[in-house]
C-alpha positions in Angstrom: 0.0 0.0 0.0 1.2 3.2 -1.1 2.2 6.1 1.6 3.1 9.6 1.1 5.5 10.8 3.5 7.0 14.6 3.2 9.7 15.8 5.6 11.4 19.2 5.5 14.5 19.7 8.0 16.6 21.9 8.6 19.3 22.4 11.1 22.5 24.5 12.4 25.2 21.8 12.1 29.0 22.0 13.1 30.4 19.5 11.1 29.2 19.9 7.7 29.8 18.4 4.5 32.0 19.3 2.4 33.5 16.7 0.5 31.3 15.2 -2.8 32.1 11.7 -2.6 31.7 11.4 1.3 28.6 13.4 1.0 27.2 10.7 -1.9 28.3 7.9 0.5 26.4 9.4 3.8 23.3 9.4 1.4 23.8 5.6 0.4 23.6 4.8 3.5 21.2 6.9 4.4 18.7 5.2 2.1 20.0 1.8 2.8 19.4 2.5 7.1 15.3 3.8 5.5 15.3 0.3 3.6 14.6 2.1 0.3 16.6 1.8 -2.9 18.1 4.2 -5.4 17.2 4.7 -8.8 20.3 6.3 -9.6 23.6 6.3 -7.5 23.4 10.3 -5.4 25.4 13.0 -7.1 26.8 16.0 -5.1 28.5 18.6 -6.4 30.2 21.6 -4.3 29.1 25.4 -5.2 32.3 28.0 -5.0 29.8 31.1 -5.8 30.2 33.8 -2.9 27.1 33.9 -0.7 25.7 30.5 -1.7 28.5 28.6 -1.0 27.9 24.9 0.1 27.1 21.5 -1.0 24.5 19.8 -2.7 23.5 15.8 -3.0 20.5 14.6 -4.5 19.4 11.1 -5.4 16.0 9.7 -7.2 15.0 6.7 -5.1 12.2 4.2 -6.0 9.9 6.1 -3.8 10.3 9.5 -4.6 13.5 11.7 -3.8 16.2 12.7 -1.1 18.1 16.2 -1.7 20.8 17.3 1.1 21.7 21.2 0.9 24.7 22.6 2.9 25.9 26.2 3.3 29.2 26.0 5.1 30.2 29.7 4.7 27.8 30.9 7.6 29.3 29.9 11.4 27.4 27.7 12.0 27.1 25.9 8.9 23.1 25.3 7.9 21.7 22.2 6.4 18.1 21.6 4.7 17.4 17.5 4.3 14.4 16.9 2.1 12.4 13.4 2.0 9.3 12.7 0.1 8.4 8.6 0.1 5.5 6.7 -0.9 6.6 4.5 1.5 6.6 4.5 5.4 9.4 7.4 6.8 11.3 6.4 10.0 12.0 9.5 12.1 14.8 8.0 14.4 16.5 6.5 11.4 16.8 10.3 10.1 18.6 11.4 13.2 21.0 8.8 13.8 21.9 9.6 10.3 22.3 13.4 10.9 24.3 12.4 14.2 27.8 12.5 12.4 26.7 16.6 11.3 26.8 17.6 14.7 23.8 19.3 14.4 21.7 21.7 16.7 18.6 23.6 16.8 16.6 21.4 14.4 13.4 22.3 13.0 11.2 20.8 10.8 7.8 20.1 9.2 6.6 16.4 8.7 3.8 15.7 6.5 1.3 12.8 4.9 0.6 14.3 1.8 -2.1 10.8 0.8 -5.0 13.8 0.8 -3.4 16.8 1.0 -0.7 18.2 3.4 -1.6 16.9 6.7 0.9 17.5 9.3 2.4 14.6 11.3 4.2 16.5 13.7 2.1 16.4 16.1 1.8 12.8 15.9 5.5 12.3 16.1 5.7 13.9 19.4 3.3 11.6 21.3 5.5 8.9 19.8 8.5 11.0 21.3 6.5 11.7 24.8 6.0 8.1 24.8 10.1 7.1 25.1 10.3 9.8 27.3 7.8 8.7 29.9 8.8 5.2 29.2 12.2 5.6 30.4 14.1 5.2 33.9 13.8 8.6 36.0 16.2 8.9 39.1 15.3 11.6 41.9 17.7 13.6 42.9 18.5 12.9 45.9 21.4 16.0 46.4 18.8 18.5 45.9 16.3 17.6 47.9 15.1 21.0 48.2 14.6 21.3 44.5 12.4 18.0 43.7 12.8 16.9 40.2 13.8 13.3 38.9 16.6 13.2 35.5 17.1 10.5 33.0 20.1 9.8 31.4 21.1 9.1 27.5 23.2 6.6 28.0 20.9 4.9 30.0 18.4 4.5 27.2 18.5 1.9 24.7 18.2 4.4 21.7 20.5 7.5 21.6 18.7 8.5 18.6 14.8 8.3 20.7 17.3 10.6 23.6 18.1 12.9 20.6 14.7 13.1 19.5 13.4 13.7 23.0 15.8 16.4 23.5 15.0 18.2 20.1 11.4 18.4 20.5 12.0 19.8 24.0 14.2 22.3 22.7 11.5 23.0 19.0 8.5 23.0 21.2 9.5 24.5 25.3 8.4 27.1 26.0 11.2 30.1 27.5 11.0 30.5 31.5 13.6 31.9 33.5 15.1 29.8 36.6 17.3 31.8 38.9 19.0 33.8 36.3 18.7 31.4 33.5 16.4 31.1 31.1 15.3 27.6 30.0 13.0 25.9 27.6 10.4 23.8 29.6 7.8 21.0 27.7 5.2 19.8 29.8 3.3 17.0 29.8 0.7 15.7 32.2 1.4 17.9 35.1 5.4 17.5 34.8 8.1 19.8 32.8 10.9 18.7 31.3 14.3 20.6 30.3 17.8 20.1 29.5 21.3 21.8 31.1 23.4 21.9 28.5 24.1 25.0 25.8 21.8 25.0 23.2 24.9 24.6 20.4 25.4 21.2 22.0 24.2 18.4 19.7 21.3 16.9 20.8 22.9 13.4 21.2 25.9 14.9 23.3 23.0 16.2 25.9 23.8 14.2 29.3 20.6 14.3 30.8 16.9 15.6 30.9 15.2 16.7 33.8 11.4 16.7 34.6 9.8 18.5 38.0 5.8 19.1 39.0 4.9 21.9 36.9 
């Protein structure tokens, strides 16, 4: 059975891209991790114009088409990934596959476009909520007079679901300031959740999320 499956991302990364035949082989595999198959082999080509300057891979798969754009002149570079299937689209397979970017402040817009442009974001975060609640939480105990619980990434058995759980925390918080720091907090069911770290840290270098009574 057919599916259409539209995602538009884009991201700050810090280790972009640059290099045409590493860039065609990160899409291989890429497609190969989604369990799709090329129609032709990807072909990047590097653009020296002033302003614009940046990489570019693009492959036609069986099920539509993947096209990479990076612009490493900027600090930090930028990256757009775009993936329309009329097949099934795994989100986490996405991010372990961006892991290797470095990437940061990611955005972006997930649609079924079977009847239209429906958006699946919203969707994707209950399936992101779900790993978060589902995960071990430790109070802690050296702040007793502070009560919140953490969970720790390498304590989960994806790092990409932690990513994932990170980034929608940091796309979707909302601003508060703590003491004289100002955080992004996502609440769910009477608890909010944050991270500590900067928010150029990669999402999948993030040590730990918190969660308190909101």
């Amino acid at each position: 059975m057919l599916e259409h499956k539209h995602l538009l991302l884009m991201a700050d990364v810090h280790n972009p891209l640059t290099v045409e035949p590493l860039a065609e082989n990160w899409m291989l595999g890429l497609i190969s991790d989604l369990k799709m198959r090329p129609l032709i082999e990807p072909k990047a080509v590097y653009c020296n114009i002033e302003g614009n300057r940046g990489l570019t891979c693009i492959c036609a798969i069986e099920t539509s088409h993947i096209v990479l754009h990076i612009w490493d002149e900027p600090i930090p570079a930028k990256m757009q990934l775009d993936i329309y299937t009329c097949s099934s689209l795994n989100m986490t397979t996405v991010w372990k596959a961006m892991r290797s970017f470095e990437p940061f402040d990611i955005n972006y817009k997930f649609y079924d476009r079977e009847s239209g442009f429906i958006p699946l974001n919203d969707i994707e975060a209950k399936r992101i909520e779900k790993n978060l609640l589902k995960n071990t939480w430790h109070f802690a105990k050296t702040m007793p007079q502070i009560p919140h619980w953490y969970t720790r990434g390498r304590e989960w058995s994806s790092l990409d679901e932690f990513a994932e759980a990170v980034d929608l925390i940091n796309l979707e918080g909302i601003e508060e300031r703590w003491g004289n720091r100002t955080y992004k907090y996502y609440h769910i069911d009477g608890y909010k959740y944050w991270t500590m770290e900067e928010p150029d840290v990669p999402s999948h270098k993030h040590i730990l999320i918190n969660r308190a009574k909101a």
